[in-house]
GUPA-860123 format. One record per residue (C-alpha): x negated, y negated, z negated. Coordinates in Angstrom, 1 decimal. Example, Ala and Ser with C-alpha at 12.3 -4.5 7.8 and 13.67 -1.06 7.14 Angstrom:
% residues 2
<<-12.3; 4.5; -7.8>>
<<-13.7; 1.1; -7.1>>
% end
This chain:
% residues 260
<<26.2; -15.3; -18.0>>
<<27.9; -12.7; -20.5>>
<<26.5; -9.4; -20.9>>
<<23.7; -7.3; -21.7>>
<<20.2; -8.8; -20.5>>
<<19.2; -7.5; -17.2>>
<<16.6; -5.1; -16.2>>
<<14.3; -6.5; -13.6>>
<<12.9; -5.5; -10.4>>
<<9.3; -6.9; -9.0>>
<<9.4; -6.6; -5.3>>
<<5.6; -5.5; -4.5>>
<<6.0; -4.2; -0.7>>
<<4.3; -4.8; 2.1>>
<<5.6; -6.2; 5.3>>
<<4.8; -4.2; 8.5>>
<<2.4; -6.0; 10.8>>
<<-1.2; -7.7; 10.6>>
<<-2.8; -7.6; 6.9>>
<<-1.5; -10.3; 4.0>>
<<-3.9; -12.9; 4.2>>
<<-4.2; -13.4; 0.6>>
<<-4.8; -9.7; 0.0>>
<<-7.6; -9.7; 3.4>>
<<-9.7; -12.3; 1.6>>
<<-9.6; -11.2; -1.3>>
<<-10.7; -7.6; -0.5>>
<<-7.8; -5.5; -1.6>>
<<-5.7; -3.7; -0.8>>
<<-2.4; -6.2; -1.9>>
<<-2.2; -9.3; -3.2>>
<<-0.3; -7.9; -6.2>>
<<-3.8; -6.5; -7.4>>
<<-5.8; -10.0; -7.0>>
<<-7.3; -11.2; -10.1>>
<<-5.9; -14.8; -11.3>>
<<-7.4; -15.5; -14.8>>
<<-8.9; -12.4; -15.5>>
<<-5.4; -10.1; -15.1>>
<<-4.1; -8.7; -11.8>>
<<-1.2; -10.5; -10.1>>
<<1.2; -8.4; -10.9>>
<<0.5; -8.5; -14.8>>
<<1.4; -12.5; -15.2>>
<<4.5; -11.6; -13.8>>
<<5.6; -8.5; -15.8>>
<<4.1; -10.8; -18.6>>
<<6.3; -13.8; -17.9>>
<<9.9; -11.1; -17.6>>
<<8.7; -10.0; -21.1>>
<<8.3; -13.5; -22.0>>
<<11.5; -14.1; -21.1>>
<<13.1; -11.1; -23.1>>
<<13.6; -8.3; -20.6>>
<<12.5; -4.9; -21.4>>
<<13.1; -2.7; -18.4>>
<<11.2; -3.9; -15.8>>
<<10.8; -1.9; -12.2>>
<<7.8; -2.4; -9.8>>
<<8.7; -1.7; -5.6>>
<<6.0; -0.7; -4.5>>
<<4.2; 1.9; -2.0>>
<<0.1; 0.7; -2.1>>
<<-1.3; 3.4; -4.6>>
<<-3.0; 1.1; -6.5>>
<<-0.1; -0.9; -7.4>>
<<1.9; 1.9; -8.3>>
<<-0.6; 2.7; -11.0>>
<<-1.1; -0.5; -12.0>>
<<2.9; -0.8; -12.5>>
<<2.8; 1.9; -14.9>>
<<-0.5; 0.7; -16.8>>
<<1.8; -2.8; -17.2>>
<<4.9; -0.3; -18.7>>
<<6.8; -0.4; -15.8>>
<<9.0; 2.0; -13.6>>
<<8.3; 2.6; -10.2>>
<<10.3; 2.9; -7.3>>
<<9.9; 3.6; -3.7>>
<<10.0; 1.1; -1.4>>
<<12.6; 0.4; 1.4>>
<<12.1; -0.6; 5.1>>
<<12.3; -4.2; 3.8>>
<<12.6; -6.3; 0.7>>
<<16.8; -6.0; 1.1>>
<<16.6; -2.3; 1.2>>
<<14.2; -2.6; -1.7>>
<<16.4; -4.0; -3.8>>
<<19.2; -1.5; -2.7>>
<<17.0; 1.3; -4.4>>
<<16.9; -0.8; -7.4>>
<<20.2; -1.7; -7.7>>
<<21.3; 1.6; -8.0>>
<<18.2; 3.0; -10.0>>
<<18.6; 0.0; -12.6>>
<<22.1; -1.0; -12.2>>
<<23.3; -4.6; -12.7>>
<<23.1; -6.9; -13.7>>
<<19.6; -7.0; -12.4>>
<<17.0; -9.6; -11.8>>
<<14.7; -9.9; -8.9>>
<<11.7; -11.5; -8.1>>
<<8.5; -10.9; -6.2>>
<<4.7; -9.7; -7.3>>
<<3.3; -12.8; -5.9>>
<<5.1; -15.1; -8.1>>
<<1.9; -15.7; -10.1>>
<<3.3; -19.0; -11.9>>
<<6.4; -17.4; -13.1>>
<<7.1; -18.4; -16.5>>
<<9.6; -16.6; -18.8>>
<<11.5; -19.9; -20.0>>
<<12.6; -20.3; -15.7>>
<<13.7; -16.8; -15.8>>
<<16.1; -17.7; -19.4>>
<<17.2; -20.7; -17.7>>
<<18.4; -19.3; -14.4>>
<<20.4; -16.5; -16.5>>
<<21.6; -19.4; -18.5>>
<<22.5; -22.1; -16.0>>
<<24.5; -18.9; -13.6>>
<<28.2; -19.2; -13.6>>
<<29.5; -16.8; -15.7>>
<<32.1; -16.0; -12.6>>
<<28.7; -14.8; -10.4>>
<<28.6; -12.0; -8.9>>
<<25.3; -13.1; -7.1>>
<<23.0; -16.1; -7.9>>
<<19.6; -17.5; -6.4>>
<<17.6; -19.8; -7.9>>
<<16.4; -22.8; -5.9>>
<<14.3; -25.9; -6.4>>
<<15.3; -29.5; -4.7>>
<<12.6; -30.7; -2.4>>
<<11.8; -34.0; -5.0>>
<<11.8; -31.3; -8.3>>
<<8.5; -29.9; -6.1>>
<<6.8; -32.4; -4.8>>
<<7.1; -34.1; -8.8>>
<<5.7; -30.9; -9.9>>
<<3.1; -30.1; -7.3>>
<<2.6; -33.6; -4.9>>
<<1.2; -32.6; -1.7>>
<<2.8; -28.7; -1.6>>
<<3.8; -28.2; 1.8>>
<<7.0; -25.4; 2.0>>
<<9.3; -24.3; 4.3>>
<<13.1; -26.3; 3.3>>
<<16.3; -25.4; 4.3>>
<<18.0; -28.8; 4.9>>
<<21.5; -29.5; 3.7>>
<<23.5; -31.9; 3.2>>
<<23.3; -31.2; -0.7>>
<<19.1; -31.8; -0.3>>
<<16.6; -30.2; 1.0>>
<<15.6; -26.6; -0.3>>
<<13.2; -24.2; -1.0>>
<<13.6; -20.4; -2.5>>
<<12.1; -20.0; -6.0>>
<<11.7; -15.7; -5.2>>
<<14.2; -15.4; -7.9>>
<<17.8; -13.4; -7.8>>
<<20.7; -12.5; -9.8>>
<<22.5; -9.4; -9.4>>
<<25.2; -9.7; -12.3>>
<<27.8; -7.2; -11.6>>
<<28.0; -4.0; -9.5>>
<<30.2; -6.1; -6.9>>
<<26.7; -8.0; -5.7>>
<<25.8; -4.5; -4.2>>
<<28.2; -5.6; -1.4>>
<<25.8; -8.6; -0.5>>
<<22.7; -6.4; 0.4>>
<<23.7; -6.3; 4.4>>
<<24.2; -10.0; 4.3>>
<<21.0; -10.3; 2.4>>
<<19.0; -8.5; 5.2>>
<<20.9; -11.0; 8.1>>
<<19.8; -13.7; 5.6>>
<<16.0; -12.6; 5.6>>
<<16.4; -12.5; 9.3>>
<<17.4; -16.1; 9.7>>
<<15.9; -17.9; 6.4>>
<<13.6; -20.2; 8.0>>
<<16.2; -20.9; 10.6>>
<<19.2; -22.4; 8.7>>
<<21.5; -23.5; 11.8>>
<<21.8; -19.5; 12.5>>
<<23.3; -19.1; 8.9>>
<<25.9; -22.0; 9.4>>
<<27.2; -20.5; 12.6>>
<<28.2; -16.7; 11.0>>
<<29.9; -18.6; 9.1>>
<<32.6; -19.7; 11.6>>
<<32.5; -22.9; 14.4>>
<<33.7; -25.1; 11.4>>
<<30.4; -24.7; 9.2>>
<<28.5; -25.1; 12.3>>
<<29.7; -28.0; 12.8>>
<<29.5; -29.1; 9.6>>
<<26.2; -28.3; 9.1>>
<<25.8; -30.0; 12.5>>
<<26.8; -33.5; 11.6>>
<<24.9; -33.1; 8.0>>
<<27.9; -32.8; 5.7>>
<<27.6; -28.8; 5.3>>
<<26.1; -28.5; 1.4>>
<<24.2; -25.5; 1.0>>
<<26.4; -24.8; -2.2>>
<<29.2; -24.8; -0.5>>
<<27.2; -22.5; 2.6>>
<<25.9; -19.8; 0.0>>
<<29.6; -19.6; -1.6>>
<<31.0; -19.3; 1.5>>
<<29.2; -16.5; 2.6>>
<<29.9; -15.1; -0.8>>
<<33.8; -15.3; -0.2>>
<<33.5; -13.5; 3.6>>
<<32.5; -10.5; 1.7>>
<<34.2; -10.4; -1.4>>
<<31.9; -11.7; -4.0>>
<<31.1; -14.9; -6.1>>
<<27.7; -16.4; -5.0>>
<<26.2; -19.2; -6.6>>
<<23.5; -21.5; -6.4>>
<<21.5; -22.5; -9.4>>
<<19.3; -25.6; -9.2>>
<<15.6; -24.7; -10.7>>
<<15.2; -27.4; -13.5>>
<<11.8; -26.9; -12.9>>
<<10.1; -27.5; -8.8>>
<<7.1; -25.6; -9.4>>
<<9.1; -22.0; -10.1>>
<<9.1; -22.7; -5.9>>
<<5.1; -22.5; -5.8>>
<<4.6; -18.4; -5.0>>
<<1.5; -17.0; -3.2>>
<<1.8; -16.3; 0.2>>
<<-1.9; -18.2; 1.4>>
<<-5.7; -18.3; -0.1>>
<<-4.7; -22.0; -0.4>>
<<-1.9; -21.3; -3.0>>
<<-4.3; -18.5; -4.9>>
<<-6.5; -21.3; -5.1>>
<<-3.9; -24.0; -6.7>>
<<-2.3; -20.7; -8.7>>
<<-6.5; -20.4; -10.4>>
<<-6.5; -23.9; -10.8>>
<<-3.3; -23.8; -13.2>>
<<-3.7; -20.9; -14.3>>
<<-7.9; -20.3; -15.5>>
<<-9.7; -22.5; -17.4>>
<<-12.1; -25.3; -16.1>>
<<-15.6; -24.5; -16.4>>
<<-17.5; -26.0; -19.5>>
<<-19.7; -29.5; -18.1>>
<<-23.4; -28.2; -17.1>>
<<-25.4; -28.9; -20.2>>
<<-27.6; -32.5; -20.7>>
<<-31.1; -32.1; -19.3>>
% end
């Protein structure tokens, strides 16, 4: 992708509703400020976008003790919208494109995935996502068990990474909110597409390539799918089970007890 490097925006909200389990158990007051390896969450992500050679880096977020944490990390803060699409609206326009985005509870994010999805996006993008094939995870991390959109390009699953490369992929925040509506429900997406890509999808020959381009095309941009070369940029954490694999990566085992 030609251009400047992007600023980045760390999406560090909180959905409306009952408590985030993750943050519930671990007695605070968002998983963003849960301690993986001695750091907060949040701070192996910021670390990992500096890693990966981005300097302005934006935290979303409305929990107080984020917010400060954001800007003990170096970061800008920005309010929140009413969801993660409205989110990134604020951020678009506050950092401008092109602009990365990823999530606080990305905790395995590592700066080389973030090079390599800016690298691997077609240079004609207007928006990219980043997603891992179901066999890419299950090499990196046997036994995960995640939500995948099937397709008949593979199965799926979202790697909480975006690409906003020009100004144009401001057009794609409605779709993005009609898309977080119907994520887990891939059928739904196929049919705004048209009858045609319903029934594609239908009889397993719709490739979600061709589905995210397409919905690209109905509102005037270039979207773009980028394979993750790596499955475990899929692993975020959204249970106390992933915390637990996400500490097991990420701290050091203990030293053996010492000889009697």
């Amino acid at each position: 992708m030609p251009g400047h490097s992007p600023a980045a925006l760390v999406l560090a909200g909180s959905r409306p509703g009952a408590p985030d389990p993750v943050a519930a158990a671990e007695g605070v007051s968002h998983k963003a400020l849960v301690q993986i390896a001695g750091r907060p969450m949040l701070a192996h992500v910021v670390s990992a976008l500096r890693a990966a050679g981005i300097e302005r880096i934006a935290v979303s977020a409305s929990d107080k003790a984020v917010r400060a944490l954001a800007c003990e990390l170096g970061c800008e803060v920005l309010e929140t919208g009413p969801g993660p699409s409205a989110s990134v609206a604020i951020g678009l326009e506050a950092l401008g494109a092109p602009l990365l985005v990823t999530t606080s509870d990305h905790a395995l994010l590592q700066g080389r995935w973030v090079r390599d999805f800016i690298a691997d996006t077609p240079d004609r993008s207007d928006v990219a996502v980043l997603l891992a094939r179901r066999e890419a995870i299950e090499a990196a991390v046997p036994g995960s068990r995640r939500t995948y959109l099937r397709f008949a390009d593979g199965h799926w699953s979202g790697c909480n990474l975006f690409l906003l490369a020009t100004p144009r992929a401001g057009l794609a925040i409605d779709t993005w909110k009609i898309v977080e509506a119907d994520r887990k429900r891939p059928w739904r997406i196929a049919a705004r597409l048209g009858l045609g890509m319903l029934a594609g999808y239908a009889l397993g020959r719709l490739t979600l390539a061709a589905a995210i381009a397409r919905l690209g095309r109905r509102i005037g941009i270039e979207a773009s799918l980028v394979a993750a070369r790596d499955g475990l940029a899929a692993v975020d954490v959204d249970k106390p089970e992933d915390l637990a694999d996400a500490r097991a990566r990420l701290e050091p085992p203990l030293p053996p007890p010492p000889c009697a």
